[in-house]
Every structure is written in structure tokens, then in C-alpha cells.
C-alpha positions as CSV (number, residue, x, y, z in Angstrom):
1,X,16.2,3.3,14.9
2,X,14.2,6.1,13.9
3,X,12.3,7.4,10.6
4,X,9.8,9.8,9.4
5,X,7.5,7.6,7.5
6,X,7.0,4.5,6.6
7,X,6.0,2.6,2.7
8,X,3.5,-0.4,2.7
9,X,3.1,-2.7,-0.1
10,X,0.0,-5.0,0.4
11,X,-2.3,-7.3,-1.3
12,X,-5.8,-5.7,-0.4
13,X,-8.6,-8.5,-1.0
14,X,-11.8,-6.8,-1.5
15,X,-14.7,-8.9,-0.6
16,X,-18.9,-7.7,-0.5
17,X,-18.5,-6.9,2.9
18,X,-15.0,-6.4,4.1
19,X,-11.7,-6.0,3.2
20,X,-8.7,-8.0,4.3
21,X,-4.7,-7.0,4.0
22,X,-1.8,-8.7,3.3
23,X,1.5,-7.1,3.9
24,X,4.0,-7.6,1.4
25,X,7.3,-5.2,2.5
26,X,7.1,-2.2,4.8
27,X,10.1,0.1,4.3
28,X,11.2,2.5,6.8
29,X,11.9,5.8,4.9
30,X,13.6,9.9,5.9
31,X,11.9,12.9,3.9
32,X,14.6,14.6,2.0
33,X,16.0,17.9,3.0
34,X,14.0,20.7,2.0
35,X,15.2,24.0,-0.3
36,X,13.8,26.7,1.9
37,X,14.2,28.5,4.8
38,X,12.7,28.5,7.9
39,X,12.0,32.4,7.5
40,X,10.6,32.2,4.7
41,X,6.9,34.3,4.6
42,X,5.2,31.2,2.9
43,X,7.0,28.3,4.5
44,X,5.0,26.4,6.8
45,X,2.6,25.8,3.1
46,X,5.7,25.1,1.6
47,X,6.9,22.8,4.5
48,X,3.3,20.9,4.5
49,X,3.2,20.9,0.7
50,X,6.7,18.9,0.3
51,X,5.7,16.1,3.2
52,X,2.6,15.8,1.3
53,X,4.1,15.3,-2.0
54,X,6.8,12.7,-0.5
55,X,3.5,10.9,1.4
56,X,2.0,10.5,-1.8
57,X,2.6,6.7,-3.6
58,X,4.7,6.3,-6.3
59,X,3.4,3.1,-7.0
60,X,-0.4,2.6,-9.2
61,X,-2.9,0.3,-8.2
62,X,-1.8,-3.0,-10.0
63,X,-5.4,-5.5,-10.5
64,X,-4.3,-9.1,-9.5
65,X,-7.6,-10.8,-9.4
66,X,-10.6,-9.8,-10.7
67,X,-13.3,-11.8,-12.2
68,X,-12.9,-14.7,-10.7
69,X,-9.6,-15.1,-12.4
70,X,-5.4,-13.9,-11.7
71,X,-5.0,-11.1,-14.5
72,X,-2.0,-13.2,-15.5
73,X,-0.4,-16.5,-14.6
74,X,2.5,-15.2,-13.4
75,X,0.4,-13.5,-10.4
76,X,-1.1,-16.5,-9.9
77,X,1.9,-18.5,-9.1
78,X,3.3,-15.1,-7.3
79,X,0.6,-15.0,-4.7
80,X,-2.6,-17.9,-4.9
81,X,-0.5,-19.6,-1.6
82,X,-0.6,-16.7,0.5
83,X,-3.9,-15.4,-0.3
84,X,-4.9,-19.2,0.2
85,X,-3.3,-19.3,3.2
86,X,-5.1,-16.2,4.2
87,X,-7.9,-16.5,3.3
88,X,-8.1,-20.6,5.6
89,X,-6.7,-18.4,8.4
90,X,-9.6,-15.6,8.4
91,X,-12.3,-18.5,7.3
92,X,-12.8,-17.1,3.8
93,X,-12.9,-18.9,0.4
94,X,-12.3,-17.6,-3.2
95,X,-16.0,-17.5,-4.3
96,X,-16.9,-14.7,-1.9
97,X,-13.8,-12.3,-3.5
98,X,-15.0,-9.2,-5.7
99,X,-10.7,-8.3,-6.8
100,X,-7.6,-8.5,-5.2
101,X,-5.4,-5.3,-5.8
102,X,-1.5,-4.7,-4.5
103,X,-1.4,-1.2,-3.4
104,X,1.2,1.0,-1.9
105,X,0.2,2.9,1.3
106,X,2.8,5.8,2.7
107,X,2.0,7.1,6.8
108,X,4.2,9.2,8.8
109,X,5.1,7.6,11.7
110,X,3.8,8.8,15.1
């Protein structure tokens, strides 16, 4: 089954020296059909500037850790067991975590 791009939702752990990911849903997703033609004088910009703007995430940056603490208790309960689990898998503790942010990510696929 085909697509033309894909959306990523993951829990990014920022640490002082690396990063780690945790993938929360991957969607597979189809651009939508374009207004303009082919012939058009301007289209390949117009072309490139739609697939960009459908590339771009519709989701912010939500903080879920930061400080040493969940931003609220609700993330806590959401996610401490898989970042724990995570983090015992890639031997990593809490202490050594600058923030933990859920971001959405959009590629095309190749």
C-alpha cells in the first residue's frame, strides 16, 4: 500500500549529549489534489510550494518534562512507563534529562 508522506508523533528526550526518540503513531498520509495546471508558466513553484505547505506540522511542540518535573500529572501518568522503559533499555536514568518534548515530524516517503 502506497503513500506520499508519512506523520510522526514522538516523544523526543533531550539529554546534554544526545537525543533519544520515541515513536508514538506514524500515519501514512496522500497530498491533496492540487488547483492548477500542469501548463501553468509558474507551476512547478506552485507545485513545490503546496507539498511544502502540506509537509509542514500542524501540530506545536507540546513541553512534557522539563525541570526535573512532568508539566502536569496527567503527562506523567500518560508517559513516565515508557520513557522509563526507554530509558533501562538505552542505559539512561532521569537525572541526566535536560526536557522531554512530543513533536510532530512530516517526510515524504522515498
Amino acid at each position: 500500500m502506497g503513500c506520499d508522506y508519512y506523520i510522526r508523533k514522538d516523544l523526543v528526550i533531550y539529554f546534554n549529549d544526545n537525543i533519544l526518540y520515541i515513536n508514538l503513531s506514524h500515519e501514512i498520509r496522500y497530498f491533496h489534489e492540487l488547483n492548477f495546471d500542469a501548463d501553468e508558466e509558474d507551476y512547478e513553484k506552485k507545485y513545490d510550494d503546496a507539498i511544502n505547505e502540506q509537509l509542514k506540522p500542524d501540530m506545536k511542540p507540546i513541553t512534557i518534562y522539563i525541570d526535573n518535573n512532568f508539566t502536569n500529572e496527567s503527562f506523567e501518568k500518560k508517559y513516565k512507563d515508557i520513557i522509563e522503559d526507554k530509558l533501562k533499555r538505552c542505559n539512561k536514568t532521569w537525572q541526566y534529562i535536560r526536557k522531554i518534548m512530543k513533536e510532530e515530524s512530516r517526510y515524504e516517503r522515498t
